[in-house]
C-alpha positions as CSV (number, residue, x, y, z in Angstrom):
1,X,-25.8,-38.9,10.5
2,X,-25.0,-35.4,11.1
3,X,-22.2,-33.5,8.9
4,X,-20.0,-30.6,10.0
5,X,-17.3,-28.6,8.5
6,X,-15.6,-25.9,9.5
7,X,-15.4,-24.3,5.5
8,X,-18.6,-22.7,4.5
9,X,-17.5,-23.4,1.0
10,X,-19.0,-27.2,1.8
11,X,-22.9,-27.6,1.1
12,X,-24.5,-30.4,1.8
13,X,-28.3,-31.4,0.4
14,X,-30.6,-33.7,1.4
15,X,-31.6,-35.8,-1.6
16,X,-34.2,-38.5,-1.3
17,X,-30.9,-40.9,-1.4
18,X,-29.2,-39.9,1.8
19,X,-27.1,-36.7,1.4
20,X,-25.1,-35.2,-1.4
21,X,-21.9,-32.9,-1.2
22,X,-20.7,-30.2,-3.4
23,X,-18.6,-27.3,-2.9
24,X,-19.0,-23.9,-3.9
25,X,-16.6,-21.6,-4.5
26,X,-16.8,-18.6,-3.7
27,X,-15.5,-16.0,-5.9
28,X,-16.3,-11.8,-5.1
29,X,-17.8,-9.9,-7.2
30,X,-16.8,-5.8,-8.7
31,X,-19.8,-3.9,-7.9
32,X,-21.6,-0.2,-7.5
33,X,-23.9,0.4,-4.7
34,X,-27.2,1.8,-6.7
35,X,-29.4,1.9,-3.8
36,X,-30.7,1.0,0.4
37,X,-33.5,-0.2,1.8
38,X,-34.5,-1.7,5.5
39,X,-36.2,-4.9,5.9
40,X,-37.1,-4.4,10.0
41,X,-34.0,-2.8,11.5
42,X,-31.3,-4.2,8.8
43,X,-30.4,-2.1,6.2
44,X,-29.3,-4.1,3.0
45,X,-28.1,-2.6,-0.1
46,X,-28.9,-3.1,-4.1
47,X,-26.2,-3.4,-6.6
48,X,-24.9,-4.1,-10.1
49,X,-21.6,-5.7,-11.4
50,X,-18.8,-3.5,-12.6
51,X,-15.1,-3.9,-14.2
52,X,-12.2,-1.5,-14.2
53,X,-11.6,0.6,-17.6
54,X,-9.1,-0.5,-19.9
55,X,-7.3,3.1,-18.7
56,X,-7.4,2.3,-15.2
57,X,-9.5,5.5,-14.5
58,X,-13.1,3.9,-13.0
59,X,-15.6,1.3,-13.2
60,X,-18.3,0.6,-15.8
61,X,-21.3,-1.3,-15.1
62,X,-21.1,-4.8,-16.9
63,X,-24.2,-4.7,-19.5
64,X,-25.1,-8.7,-18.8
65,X,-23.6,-8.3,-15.2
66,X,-25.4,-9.5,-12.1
67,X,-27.3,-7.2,-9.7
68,X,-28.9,-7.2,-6.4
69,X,-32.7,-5.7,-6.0
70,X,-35.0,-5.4,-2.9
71,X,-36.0,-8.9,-3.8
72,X,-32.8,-11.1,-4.5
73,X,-29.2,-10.9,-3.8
74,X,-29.1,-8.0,-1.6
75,X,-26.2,-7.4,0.2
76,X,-25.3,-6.2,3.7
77,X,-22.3,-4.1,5.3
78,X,-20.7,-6.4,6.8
79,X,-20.1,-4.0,9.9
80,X,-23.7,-3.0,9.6
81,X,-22.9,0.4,8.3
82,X,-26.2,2.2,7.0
83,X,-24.7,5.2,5.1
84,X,-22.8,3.4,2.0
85,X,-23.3,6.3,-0.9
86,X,-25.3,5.1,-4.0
87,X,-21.7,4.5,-6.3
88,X,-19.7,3.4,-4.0
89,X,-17.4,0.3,-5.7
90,X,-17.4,-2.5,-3.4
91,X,-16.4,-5.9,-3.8
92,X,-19.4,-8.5,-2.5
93,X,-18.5,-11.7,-1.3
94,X,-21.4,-14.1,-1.8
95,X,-22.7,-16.2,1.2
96,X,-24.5,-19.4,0.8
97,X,-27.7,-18.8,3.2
98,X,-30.4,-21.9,2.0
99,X,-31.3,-23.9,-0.8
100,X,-34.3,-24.1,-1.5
101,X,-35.0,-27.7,-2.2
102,X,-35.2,-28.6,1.3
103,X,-38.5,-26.6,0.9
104,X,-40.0,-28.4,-2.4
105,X,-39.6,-25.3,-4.1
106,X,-36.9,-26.6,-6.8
107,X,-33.7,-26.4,-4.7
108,X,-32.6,-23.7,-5.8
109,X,-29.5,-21.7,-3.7
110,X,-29.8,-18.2,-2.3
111,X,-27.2,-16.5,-1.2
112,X,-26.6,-13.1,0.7
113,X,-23.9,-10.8,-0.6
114,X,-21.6,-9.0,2.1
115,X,-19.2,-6.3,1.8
116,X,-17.0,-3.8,3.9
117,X,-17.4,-0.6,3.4
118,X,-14.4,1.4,2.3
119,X,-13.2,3.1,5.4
120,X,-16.0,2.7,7.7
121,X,-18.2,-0.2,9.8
122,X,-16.7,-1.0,13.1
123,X,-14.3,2.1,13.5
124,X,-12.7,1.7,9.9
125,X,-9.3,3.5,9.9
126,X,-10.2,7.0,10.5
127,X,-13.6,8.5,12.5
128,X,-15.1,8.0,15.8
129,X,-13.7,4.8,17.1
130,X,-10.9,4.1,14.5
131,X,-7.7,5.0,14.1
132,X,-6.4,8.0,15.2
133,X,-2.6,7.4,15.7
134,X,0.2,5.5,14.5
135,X,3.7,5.8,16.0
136,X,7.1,3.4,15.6
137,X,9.3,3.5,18.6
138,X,12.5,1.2,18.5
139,X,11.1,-1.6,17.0
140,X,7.8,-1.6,18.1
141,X,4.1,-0.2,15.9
142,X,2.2,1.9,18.1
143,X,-1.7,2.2,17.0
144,X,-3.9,4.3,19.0
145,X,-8.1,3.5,18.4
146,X,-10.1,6.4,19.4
147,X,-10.4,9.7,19.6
């Protein structure tokens, strides 16, 4: 038996049973970029959890919050951008990549974190590639791309 669904939000796990289904919802996540690092030609990103002031002016990191290191959940520009600034507020979306019971090793999920860079990635809104014009005539929304 072989199950597919379109929403990534559905896991299924092989138990000794047959299979079982859950879902997981995904939920993003508030967070700083605190550092980059390459594994072969990918450049992923660490992190820790934020939350906005009570005045509305900034972030602070979350004292219990979750983080991502070199070892577990990194995350990725989702565009592949390589030049996200350490302190950059992002918000992370996780992504359910295995489970490690499949492997014996206690089943337990691990997940890759993506994000969009503010502004950048494939073109963004302004820069080489992006937007570089916006125009109404009559009733039509003119957008130039490119320089």
């Amino acid at each position: 038996m072989k199950i597919v669904s379109q929403d990534p939000r559905l896991i299924v796990d092989q138990t000794s049973q047959g299979y079982s289904l859950r879902f997981q919802d995904i939920i993003p996540i508030k967070a700083t970029i605190t550092g980059k690092f390459a594994i072969g030609v990918k450049t992923f990103y660490t992190w820790a959890e934020v939350r906005p002031l009570r005045s509305g002016g900034g972030y602070e990191t979350l004292p219990q919050g979750r983080t991502g290191t070199t070892t577990t959940n990194y995350a990725a520009e989702i565009n592949g951008l390589t030049t996200v600034a350490n302190g950059t507020i992002v918000q992370l979306t996780p992504r359910l990549v295995a489970n490690t019971a499949l492997l014996g090793s206690g089943g337990n999920d691990i997940y890759l974190y993506e994000f969009m860079s503010p502004g950048g990635g494939g073109g963004g809104c302004t820069g080489n590639g992006g937007v570089s014009a916006v125009q109404c005539v009559g009733n039509v929304l003119y957008v130039t791309y490119g320089n």
